[in-house]
C-alpha positions as CSV (number, residue, x, y, z in Angstrom):
1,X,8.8,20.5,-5.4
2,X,7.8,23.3,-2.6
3,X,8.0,22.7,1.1
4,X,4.2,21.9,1.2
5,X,4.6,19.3,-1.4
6,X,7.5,17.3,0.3
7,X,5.7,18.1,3.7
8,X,2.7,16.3,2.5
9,X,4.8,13.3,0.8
10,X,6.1,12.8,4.1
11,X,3.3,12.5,5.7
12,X,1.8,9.6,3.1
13,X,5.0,7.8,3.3
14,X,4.8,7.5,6.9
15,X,0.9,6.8,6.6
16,X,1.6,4.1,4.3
17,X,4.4,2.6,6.4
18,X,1.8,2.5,9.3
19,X,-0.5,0.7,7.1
20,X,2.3,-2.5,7.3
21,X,2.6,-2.2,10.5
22,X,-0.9,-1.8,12.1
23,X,-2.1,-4.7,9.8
24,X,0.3,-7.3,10.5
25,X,0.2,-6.2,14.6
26,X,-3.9,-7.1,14.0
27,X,-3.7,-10.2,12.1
28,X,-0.2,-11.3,13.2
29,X,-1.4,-11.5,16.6
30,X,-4.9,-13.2,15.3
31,X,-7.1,-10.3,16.6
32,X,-8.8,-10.2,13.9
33,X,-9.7,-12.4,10.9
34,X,-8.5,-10.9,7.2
35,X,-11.8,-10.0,5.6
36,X,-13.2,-8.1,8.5
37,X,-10.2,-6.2,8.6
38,X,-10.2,-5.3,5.5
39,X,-14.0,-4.6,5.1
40,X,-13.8,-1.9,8.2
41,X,-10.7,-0.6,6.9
42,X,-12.0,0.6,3.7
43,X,-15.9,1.4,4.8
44,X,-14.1,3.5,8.1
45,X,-12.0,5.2,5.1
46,X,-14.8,5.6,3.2
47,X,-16.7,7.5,5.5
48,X,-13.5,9.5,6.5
49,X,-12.6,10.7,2.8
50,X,-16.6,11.1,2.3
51,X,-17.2,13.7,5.0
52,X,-14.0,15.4,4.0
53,X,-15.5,15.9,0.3
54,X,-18.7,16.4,2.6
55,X,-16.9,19.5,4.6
56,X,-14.9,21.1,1.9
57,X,-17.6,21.3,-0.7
58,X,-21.0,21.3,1.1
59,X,-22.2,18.4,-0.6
60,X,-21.9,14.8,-1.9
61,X,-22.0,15.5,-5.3
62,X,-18.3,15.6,-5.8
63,X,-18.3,11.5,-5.5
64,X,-20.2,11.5,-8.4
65,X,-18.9,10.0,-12.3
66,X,-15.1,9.3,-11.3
67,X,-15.0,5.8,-13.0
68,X,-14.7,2.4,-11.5
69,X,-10.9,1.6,-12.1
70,X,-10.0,3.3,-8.6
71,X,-12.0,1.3,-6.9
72,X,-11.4,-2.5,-8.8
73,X,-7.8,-1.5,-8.2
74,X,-8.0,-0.7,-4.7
75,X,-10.2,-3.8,-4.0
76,X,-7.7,-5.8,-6.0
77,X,-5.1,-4.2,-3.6
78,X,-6.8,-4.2,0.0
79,X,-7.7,-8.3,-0.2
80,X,-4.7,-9.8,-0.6
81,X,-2.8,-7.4,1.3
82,X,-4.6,-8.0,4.6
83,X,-4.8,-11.5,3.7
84,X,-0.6,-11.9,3.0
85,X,-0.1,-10.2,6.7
86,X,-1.3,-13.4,8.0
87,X,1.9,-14.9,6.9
88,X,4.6,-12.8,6.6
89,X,5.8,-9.7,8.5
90,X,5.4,-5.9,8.1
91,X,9.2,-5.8,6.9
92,X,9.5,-8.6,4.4
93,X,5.5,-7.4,3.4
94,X,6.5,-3.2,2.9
95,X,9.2,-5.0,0.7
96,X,7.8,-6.6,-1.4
97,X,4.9,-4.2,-1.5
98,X,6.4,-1.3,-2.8
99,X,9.1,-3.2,-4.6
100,X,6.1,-4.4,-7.0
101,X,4.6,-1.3,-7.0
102,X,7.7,0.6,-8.2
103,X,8.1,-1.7,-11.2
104,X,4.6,-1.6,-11.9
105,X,5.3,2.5,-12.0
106,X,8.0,2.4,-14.0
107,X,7.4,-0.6,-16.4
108,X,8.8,-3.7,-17.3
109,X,11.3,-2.9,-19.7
110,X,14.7,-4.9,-19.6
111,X,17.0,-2.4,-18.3
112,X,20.0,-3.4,-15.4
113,X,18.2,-2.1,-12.7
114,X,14.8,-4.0,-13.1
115,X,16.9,-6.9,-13.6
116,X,18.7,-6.3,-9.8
117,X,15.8,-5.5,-8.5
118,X,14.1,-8.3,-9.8
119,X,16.8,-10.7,-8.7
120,X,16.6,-8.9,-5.4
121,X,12.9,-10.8,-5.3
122,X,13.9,-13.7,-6.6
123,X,17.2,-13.9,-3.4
124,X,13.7,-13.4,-1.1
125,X,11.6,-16.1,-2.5
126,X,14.1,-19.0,-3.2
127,X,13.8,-21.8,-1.2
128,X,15.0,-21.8,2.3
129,X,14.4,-22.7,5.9
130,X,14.2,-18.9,6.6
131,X,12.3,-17.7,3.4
132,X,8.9,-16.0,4.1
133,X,5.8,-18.0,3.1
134,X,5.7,-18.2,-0.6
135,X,1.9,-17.4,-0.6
136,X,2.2,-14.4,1.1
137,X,4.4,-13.2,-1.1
138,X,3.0,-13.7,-3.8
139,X,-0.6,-12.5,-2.6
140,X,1.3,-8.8,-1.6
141,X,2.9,-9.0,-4.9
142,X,-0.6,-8.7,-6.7
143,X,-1.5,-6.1,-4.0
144,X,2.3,-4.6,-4.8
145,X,0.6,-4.1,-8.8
146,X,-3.3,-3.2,-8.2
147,X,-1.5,-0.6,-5.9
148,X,0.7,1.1,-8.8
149,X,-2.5,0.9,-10.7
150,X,-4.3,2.7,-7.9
151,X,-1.4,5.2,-8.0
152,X,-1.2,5.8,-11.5
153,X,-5.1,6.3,-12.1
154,X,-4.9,8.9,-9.0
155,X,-2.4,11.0,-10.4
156,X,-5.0,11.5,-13.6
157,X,-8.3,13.3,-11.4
158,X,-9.3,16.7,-10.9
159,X,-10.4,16.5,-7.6
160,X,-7.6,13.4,-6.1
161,X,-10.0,13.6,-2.3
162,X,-13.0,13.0,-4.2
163,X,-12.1,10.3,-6.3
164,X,-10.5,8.2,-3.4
165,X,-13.6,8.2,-1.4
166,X,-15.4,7.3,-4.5
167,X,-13.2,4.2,-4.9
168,X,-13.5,3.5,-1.1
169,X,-17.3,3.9,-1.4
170,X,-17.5,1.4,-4.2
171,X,-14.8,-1.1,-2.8
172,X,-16.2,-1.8,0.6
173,X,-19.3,-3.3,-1.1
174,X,-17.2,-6.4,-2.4
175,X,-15.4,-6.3,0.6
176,X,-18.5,-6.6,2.8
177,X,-19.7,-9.6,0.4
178,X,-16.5,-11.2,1.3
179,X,-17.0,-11.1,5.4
180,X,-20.5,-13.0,4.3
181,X,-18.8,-15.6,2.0
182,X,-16.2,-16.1,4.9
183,X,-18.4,-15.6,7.9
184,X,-18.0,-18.9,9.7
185,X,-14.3,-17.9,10.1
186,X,-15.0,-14.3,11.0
187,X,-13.0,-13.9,14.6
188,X,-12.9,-10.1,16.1
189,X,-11.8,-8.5,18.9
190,X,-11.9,-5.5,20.5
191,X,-8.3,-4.4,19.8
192,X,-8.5,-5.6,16.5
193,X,-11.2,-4.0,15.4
194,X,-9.7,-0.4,16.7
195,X,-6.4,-0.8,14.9
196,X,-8.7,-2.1,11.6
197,X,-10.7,2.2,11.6
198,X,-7.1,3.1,12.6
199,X,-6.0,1.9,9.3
200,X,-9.0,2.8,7.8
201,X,-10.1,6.3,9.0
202,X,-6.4,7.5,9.2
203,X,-3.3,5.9,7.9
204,X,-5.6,4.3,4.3
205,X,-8.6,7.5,4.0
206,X,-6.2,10.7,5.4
207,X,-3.1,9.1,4.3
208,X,-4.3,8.4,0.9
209,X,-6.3,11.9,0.8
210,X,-2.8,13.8,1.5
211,X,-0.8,11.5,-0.9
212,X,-3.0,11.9,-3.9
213,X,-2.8,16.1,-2.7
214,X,1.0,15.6,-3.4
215,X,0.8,12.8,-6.8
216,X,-0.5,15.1,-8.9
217,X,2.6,17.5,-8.3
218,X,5.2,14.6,-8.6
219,X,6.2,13.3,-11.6
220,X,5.7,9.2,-11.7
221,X,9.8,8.8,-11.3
222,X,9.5,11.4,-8.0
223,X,6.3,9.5,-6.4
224,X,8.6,6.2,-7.3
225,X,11.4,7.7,-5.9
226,X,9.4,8.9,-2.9
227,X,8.0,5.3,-2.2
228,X,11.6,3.8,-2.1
229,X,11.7,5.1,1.7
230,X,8.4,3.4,2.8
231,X,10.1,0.0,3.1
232,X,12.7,1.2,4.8
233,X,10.0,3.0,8.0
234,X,8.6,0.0,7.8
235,X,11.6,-2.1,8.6
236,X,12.6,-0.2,11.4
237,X,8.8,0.3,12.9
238,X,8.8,-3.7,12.5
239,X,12.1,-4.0,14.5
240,X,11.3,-1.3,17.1
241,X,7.6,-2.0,17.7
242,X,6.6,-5.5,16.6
243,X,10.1,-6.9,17.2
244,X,10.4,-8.5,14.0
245,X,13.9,-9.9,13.1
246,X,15.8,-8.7,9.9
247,X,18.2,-11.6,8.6
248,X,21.1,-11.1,6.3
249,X,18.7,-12.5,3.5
250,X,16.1,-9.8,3.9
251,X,18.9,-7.2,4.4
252,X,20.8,-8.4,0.8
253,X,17.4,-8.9,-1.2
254,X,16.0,-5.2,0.1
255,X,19.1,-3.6,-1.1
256,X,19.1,-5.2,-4.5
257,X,15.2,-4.6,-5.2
258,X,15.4,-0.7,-3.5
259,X,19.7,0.1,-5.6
260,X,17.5,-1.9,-9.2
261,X,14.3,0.6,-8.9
262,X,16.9,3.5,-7.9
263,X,18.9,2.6,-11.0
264,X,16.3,2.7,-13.3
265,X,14.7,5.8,-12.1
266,X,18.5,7.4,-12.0
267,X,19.1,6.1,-15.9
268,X,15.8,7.5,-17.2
269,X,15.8,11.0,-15.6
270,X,19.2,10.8,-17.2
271,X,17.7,9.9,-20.6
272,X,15.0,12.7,-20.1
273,X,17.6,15.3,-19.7
């Protein structure tokens, strides 16, 4: 990788450790209701990534014929992750997130280090007075695998910036349907509404934008690798700036599911060479 490269990764990583944090301050707090977060996220990153295909190639036409498994996948991701920030916290959520994702990456095959890191999620989820809600967990868990999907398809287009805002385009029409099927529960706020395009225009549409300019230079085992820190922002950013609480439990079932992927990735670039 060249300096631009990792100077670009960086910059997604920390996008996508914002994501965490910015959702679960807005529906943590109850400023806004799930679905109308996640409809304005992913129509204000829509219109972000749209405007940048817009500027760089004088037209829309770029958004054109880029499939539709982008944008199931993103939908598939966005729902349930706005929806599992009403119960758990941006730690315990980056987690899990990108715990999932990274074995969605890599597979499912049974070496030692899937099987830490999956009994790193399994120490997270047993029962216990200080476990995190079970549904939440399980709801960022899907949105831990439509999000490796998301990755994975990316890292196959010509032009990565126009095929996002194509899937954001086509995602926020089921995500709008969903603020109509839930409308008697819709609950806004000013506040909540900012940090919802904040997450949208910039950490979701730019932060997306500059990671898929980087995933197509990254092999799958460096984007995994890469994503193995995103957990770890979002832990501190939790600590420091929502003053979330990281018990020994979190601590022990982070380091199993983060050392299992690490493992894994470690044992196959080893195979490769």
């Amino acid at each position: 990788m060249n300096i631009r490269t990792v100077g670009l990764t960086l910059l997604a990583l920390i996008a996508f450790a914002s994501n965490s944090l910015l959702t679960r301050l807005a529906l943590g707090s109850h400023q806004i209701d799930a679905a109308t977060f996640t409809c304005i996220r992913l129509v204000s990153g829509a219109i972000v990534l749209a405007l940048l295909v817009r500027a760089r190639a004088g037209t829309f036409k770029p958004l054109r014929g880029h499939g539709m498994i982008g944008a199931i996948a993103l939908i598939a991701y966005a729902i349930p992750f706005s929806f599992a920030y009403l119960r758990i916290g941006a730690a315990v959520g980056a987690l899990v997130l990108f715990g999932v994702v990274q074995l969605t990456m890599i597979g499912f095959a049974i070496f030692r280090g899937e099987r830490l890191a999956l009994a790193g999620l399994v120490i997270l989820t047993t029962p216990s007075s200080i476990r995190p809600d079970w549904m939440g967990l399980g709801l960022m868990a899907v949105a831990g695998i439509a999000w490796g999907v998301y990755s994975l398809n990316g890292r196959k287009a010509a032009d990565p910036i126009a095929s996002n805002a194509q899937s954001f385009l086509w995602s926020s029409l089921p995500s709008v349907i969903l603020v109509l099927i839930l409308r008697y529960s819709i609950n806004t706020s000013t506040r909540g509404i900012a940090l919802a395009v904040v997450s949208g225009a910039i950490t979701s549409g730019l932060g997306y934008a500059i990671w898929y300019r980087a995933l197509p230079r990254l092999s799958v085992m460096q984007a995994a690798v890469a994503q193995l820190s995103v957990p770890v922002i979002a832990a501190v950013g939790a600590v420091v700036l929502l003053h979330e609480t990281l018990n020994v439990r979190i601590v022990i079932s982070g380091l199993a599911v983060l050392s299992g992927v690490g493992l894994v990735l470690a044992a196959r670039a080893n195979r490769r060479a």
